[in-house]
OpenMM code with the backbone's topology and positions (N, CA, C; nanometers):
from openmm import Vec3, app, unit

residues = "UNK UNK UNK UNK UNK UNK UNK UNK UNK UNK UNK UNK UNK UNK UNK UNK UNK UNK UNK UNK UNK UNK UNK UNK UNK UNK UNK UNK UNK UNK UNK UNK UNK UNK UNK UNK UNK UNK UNK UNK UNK UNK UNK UNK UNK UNK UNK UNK UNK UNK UNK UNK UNK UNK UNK UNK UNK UNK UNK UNK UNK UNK UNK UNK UNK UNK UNK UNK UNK UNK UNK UNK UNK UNK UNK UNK UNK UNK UNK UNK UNK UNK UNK UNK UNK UNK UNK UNK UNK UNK UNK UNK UNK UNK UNK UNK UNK UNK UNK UNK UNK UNK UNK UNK UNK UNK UNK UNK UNK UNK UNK UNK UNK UNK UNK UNK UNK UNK UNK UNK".split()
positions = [
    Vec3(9.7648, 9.8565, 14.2014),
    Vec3(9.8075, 9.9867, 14.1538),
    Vec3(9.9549, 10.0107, 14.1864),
    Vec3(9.9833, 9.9513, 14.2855),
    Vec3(10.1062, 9.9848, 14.3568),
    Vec3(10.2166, 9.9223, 14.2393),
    Vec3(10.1686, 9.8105, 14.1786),
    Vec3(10.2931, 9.7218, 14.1285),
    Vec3(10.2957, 9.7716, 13.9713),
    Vec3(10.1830, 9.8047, 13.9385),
    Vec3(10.1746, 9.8975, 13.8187),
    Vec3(10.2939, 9.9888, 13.8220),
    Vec3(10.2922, 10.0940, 13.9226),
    Vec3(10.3577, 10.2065, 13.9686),
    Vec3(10.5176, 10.1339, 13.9124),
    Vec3(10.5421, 10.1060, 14.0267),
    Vec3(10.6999, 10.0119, 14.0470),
    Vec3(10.7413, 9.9903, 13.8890),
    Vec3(10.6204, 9.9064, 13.8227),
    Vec3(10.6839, 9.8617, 13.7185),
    Vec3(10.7019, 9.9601, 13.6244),
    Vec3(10.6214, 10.0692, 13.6452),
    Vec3(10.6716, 10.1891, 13.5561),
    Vec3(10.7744, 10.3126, 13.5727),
    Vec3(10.8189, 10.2714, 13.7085),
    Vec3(10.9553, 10.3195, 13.7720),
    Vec3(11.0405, 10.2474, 13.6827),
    Vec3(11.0294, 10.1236, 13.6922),
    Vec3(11.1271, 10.0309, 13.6768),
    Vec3(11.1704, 10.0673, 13.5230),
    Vec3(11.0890, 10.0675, 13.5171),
    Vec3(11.0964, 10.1248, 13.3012),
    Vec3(11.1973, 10.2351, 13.2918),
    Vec3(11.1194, 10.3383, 13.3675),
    Vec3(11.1879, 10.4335, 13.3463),
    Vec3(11.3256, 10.4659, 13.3769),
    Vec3(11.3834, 10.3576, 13.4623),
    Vec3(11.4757, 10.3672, 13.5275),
    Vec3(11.5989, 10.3556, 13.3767),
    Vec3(11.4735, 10.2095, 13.3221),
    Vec3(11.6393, 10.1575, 13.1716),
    Vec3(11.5985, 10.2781, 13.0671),
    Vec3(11.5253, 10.3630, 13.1050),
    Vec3(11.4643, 10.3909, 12.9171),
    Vec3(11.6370, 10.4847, 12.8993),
    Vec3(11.7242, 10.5542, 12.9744),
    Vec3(11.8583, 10.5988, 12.9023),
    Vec3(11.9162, 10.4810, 12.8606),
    Vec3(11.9336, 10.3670, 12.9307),
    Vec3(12.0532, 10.2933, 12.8582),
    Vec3(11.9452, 10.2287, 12.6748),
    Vec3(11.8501, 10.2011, 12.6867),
    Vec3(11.8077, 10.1424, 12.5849),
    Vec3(11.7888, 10.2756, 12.4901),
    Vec3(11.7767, 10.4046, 12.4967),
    Vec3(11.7655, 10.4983, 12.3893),
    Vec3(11.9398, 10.5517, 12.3291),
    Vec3(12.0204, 10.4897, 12.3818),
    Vec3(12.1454, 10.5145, 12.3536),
    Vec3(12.2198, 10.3768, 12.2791),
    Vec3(12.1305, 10.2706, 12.2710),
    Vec3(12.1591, 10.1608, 12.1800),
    Vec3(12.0806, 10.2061, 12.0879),
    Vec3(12.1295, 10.1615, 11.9713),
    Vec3(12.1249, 10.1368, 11.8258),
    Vec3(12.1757, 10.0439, 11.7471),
    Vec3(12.0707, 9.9111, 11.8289),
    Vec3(12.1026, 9.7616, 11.7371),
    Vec3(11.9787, 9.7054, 11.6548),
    Vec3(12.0504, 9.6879, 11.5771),
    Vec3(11.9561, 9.6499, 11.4517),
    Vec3(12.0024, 9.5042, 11.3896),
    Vec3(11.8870, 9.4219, 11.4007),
    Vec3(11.9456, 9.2904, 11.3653),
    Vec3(11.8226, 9.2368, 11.2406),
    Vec3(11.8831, 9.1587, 11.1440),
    Vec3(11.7474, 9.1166, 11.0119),
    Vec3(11.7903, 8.9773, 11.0132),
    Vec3(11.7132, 8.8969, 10.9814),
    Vec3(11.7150, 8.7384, 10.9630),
    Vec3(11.7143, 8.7083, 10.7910),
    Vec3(11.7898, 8.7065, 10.7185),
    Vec3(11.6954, 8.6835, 10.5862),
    Vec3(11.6477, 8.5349, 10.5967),
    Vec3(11.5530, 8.5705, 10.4930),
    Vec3(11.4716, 8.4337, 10.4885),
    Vec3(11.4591, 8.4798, 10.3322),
    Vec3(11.4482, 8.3748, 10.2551),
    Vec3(11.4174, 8.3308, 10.1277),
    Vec3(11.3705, 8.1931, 10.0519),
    Vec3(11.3231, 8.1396, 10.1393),
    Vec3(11.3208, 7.9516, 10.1201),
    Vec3(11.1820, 7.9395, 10.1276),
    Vec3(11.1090, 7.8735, 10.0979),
    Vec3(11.0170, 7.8471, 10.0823),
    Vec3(10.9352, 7.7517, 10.2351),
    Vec3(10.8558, 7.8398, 10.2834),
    Vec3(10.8034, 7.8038, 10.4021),
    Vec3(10.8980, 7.8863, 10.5368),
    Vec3(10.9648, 7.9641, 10.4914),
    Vec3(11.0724, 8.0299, 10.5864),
    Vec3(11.0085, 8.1596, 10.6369),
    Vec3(10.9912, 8.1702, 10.7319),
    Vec3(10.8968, 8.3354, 10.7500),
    Vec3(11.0107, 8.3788, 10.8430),
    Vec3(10.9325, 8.5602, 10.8990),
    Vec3(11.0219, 8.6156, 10.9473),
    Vec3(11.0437, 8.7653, 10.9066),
    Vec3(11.1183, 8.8239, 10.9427),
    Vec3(11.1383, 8.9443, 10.9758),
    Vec3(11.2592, 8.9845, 10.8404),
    Vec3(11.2101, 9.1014, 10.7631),
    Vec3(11.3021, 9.1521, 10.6695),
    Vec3(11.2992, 9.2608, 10.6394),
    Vec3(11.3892, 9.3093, 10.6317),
    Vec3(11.5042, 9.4297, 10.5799),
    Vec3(11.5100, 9.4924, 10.4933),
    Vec3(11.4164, 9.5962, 10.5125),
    Vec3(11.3690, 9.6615, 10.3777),
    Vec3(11.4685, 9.8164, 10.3105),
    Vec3(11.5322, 9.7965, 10.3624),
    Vec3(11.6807, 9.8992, 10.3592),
    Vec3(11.7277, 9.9170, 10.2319),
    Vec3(11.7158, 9.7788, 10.1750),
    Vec3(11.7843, 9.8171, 10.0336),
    Vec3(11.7349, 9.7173, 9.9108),
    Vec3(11.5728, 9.7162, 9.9172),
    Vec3(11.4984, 9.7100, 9.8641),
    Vec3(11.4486, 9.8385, 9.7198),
    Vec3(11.4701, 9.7537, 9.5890),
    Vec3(11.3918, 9.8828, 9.5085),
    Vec3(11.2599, 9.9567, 9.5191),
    Vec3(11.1678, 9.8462, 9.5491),
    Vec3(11.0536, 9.8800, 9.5437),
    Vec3(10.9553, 9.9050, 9.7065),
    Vec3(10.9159, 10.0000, 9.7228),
    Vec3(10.8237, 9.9531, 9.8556),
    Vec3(10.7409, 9.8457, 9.8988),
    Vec3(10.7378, 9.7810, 9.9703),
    Vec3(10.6820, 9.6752, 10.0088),
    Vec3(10.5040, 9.7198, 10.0145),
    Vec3(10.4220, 9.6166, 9.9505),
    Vec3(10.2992, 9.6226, 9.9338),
    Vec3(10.2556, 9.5105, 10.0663),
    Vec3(10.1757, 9.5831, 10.1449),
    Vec3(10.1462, 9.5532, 10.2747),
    Vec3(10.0150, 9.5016, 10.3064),
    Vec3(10.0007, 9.4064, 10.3849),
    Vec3(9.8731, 9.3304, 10.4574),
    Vec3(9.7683, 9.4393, 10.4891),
    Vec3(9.7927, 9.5130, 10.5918),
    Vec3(9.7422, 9.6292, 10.6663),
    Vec3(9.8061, 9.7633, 10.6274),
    Vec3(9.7516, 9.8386, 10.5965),
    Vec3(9.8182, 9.9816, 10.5712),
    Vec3(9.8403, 10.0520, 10.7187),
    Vec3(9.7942, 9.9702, 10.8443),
    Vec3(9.8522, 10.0468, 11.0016),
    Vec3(9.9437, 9.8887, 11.0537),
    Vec3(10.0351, 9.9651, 11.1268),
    Vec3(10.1498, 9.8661, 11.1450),
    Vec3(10.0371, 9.7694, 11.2567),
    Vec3(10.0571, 9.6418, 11.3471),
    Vec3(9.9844, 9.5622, 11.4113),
    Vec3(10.0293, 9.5889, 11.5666),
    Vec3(10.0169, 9.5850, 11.7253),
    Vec3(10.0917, 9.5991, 11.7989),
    Vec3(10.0294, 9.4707, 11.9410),
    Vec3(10.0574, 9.4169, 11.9340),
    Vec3(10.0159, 9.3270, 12.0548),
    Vec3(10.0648, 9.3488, 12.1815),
    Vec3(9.9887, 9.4049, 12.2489),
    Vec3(10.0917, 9.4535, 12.3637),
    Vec3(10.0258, 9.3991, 12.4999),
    Vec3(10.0817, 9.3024, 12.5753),
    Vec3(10.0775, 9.2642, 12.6698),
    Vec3(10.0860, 9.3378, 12.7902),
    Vec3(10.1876, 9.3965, 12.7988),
    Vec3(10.1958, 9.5290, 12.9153),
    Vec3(10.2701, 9.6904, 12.8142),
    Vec3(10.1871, 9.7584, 12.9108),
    Vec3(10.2160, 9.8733, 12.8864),
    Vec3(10.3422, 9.9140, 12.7936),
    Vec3(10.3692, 9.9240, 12.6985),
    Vec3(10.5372, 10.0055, 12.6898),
    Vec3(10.5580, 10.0994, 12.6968),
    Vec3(10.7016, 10.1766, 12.7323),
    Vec3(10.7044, 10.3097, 12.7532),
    Vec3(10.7363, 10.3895, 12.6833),
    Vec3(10.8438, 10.2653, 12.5772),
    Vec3(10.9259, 10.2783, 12.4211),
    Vec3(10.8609, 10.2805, 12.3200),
    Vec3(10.8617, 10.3980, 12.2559),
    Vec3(10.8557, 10.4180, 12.1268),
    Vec3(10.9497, 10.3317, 12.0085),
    Vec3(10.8982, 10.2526, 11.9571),
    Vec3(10.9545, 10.1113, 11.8916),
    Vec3(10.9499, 10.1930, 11.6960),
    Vec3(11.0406, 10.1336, 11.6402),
    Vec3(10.9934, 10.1532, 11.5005),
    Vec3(10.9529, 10.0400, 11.4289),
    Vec3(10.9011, 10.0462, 11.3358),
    Vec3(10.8107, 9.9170, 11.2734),
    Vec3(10.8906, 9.8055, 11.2515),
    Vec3(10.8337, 9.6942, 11.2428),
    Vec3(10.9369, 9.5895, 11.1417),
    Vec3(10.8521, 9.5155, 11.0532),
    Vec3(10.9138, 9.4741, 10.9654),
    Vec3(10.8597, 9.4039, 10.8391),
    Vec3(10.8591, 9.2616, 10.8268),
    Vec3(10.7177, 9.2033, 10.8652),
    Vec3(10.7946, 9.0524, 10.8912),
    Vec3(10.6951, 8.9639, 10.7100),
    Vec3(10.7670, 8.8650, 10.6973),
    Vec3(10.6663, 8.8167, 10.5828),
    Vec3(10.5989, 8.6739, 10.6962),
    Vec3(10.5104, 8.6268, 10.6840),
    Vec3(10.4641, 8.5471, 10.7421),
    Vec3(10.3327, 8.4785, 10.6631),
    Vec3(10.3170, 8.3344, 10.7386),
    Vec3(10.2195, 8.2151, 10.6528),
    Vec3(10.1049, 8.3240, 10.6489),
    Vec3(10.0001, 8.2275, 10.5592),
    Vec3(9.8474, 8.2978, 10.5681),
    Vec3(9.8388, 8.2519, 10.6975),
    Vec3(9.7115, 8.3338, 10.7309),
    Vec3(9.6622, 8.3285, 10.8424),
    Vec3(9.7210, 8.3893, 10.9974),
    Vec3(9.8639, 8.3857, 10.9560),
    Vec3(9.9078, 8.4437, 11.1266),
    Vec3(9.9232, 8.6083, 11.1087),
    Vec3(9.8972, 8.6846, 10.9956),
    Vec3(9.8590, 8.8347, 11.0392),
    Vec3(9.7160, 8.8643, 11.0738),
    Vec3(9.6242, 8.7511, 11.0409),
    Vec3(9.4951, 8.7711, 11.0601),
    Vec3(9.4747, 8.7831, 11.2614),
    Vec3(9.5201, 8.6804, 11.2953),
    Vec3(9.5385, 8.6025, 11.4382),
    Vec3(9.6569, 8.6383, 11.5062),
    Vec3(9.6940, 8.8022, 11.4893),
    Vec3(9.8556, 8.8252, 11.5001),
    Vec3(9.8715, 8.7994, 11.6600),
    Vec3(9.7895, 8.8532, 11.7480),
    Vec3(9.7849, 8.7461, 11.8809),
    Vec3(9.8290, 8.6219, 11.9139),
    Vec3(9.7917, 8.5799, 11.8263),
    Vec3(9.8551, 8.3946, 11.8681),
    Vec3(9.9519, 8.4170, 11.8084),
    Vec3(10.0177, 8.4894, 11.7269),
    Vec3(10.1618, 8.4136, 11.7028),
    Vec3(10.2670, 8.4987, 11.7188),
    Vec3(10.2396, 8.6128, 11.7411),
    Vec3(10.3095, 8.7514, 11.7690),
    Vec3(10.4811, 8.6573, 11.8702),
    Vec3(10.4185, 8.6037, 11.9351),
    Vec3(10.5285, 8.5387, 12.0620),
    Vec3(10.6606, 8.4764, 11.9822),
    Vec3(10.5794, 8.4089, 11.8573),
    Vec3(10.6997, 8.2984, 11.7617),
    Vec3(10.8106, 8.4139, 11.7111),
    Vec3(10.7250, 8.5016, 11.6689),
    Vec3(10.8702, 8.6061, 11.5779),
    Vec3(10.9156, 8.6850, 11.6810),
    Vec3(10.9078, 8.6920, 11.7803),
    Vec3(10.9926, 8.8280, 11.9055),
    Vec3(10.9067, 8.9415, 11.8343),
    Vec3(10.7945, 8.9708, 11.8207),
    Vec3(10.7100, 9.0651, 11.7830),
    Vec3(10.6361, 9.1327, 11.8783),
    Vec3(10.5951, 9.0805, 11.9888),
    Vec3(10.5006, 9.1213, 12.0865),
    Vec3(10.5307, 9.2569, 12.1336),
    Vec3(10.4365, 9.3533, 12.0912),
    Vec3(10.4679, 9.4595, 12.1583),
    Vec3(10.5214, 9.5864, 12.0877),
    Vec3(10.5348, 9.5203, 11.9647),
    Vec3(10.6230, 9.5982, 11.8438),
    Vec3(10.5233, 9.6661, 11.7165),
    Vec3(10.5416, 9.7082, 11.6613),
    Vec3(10.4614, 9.7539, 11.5199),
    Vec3(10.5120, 9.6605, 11.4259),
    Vec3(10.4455, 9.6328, 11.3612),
    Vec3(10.4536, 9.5158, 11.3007),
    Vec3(10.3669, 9.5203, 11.1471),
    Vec3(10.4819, 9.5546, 11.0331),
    Vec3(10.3650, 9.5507, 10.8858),
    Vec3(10.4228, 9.3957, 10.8357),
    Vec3(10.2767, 9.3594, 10.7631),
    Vec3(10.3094, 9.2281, 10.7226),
    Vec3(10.2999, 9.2219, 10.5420),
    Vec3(10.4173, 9.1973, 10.5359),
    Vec3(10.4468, 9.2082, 10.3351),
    Vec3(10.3836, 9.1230, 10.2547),
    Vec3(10.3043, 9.1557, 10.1633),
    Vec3(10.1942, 9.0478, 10.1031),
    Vec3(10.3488, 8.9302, 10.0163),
    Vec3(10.2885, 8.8285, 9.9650),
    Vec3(10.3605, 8.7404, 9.9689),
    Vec3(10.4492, 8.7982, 9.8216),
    Vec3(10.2909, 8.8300, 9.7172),
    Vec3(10.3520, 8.7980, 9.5699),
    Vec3(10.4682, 8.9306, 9.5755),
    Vec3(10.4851, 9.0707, 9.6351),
    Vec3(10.5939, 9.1769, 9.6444),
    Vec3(10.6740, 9.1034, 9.6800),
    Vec3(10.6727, 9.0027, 9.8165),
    Vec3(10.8209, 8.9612, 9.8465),
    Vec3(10.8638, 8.8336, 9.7385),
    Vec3(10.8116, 8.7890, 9.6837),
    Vec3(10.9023, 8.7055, 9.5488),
    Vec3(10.8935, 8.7675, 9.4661),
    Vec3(10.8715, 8.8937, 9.4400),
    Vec3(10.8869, 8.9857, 9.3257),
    Vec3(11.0333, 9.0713, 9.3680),
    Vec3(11.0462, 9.1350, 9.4486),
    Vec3(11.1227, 9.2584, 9.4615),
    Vec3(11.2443, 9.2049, 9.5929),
    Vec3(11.2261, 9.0763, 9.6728),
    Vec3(11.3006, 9.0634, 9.8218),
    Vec3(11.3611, 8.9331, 9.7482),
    Vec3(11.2993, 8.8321, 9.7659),
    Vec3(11.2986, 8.6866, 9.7651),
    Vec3(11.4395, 8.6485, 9.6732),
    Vec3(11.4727, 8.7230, 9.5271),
    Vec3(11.5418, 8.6732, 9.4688),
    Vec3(11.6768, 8.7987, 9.4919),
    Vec3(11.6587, 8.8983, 9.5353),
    Vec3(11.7834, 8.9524, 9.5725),
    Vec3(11.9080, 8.9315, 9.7069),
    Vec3(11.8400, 8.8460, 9.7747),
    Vec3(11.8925, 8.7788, 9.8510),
    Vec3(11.9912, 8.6370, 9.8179),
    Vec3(12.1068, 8.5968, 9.9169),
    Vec3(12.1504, 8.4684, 9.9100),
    Vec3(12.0598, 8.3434, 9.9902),
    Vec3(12.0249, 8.2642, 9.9262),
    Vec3(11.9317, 8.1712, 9.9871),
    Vec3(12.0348, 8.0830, 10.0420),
    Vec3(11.9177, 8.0030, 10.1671),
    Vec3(11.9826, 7.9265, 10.2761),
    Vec3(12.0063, 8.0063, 10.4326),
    Vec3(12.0176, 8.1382, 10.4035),
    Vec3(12.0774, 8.2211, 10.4994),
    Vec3(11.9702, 8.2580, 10.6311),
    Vec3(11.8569, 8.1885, 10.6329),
    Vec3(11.7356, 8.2408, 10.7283),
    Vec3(11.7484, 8.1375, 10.8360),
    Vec3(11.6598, 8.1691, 10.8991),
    Vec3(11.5870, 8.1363, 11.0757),
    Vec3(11.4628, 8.0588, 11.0254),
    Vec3(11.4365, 7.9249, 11.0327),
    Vec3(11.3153, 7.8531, 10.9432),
    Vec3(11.1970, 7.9473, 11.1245),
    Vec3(11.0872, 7.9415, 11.0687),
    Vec3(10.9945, 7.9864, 11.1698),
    Vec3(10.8980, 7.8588, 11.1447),
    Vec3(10.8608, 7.8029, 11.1858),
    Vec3(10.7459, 7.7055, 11.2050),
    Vec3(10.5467, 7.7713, 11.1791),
] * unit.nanometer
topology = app.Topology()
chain = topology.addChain("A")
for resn in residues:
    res = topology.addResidue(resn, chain)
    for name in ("N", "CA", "C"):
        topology.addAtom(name, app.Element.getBySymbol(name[0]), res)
């Protein structure tokens, strides 16, 4: 109980410096077999989604209120988002997953290809 405690001191200690950042970083991906996290900012159409509730794997407690991110990913790893949550820096986060055929409809070709993070 004690280390519980501490560690939620400890939280509280960063939550000013981390609510006074405002960094925002996107990977594009557009390649075929390339997954990952995208940027739905300036997108025409809304993204048609896996789950209509974002996903959250949370290992320990958070204290942060996180906003969603949009990752596209293989079959199978939104099903099992546990096992793979770790590969995309997701753990812990809200997490909607973009069905495939929206993102080669409306993402995939408005982008410059080559420009992504391959994810395995």
């Amino acid at each position: 109980m004690k280390r519980i405690c501490l560690s939620l001191a400890l939280a509280a200690i960063g939550l000013p410096a981390l609510a006074a950042t405002d960094v925002g970083v996107s990977i594009g991906i557009n390649q075929p077999g390339v997954y990952g996290r995208i940027d739905i900012g300036r997108v025409s159409a809304p993204p048609v989604l896996v789950y209509s509730q974002p996903v959250i794997v949370v290992a320990h407690p958070a204290p942060v209120v996180q906003h969603p991110i949009y990752l596209r990913v293989p079959p199978g790893h939104a099903k099992h988002w546990h096992k793979h949550c770790g590969h995309y820096g997701a753990c812990g986060k809200p997490v909607y997953f973009v069905k495939e055929d929206w993102y080669q409809k409306h993402y995939a070709g408005k982008r410059g290809r080559g420009h992504g993070k391959h994810h395995d």
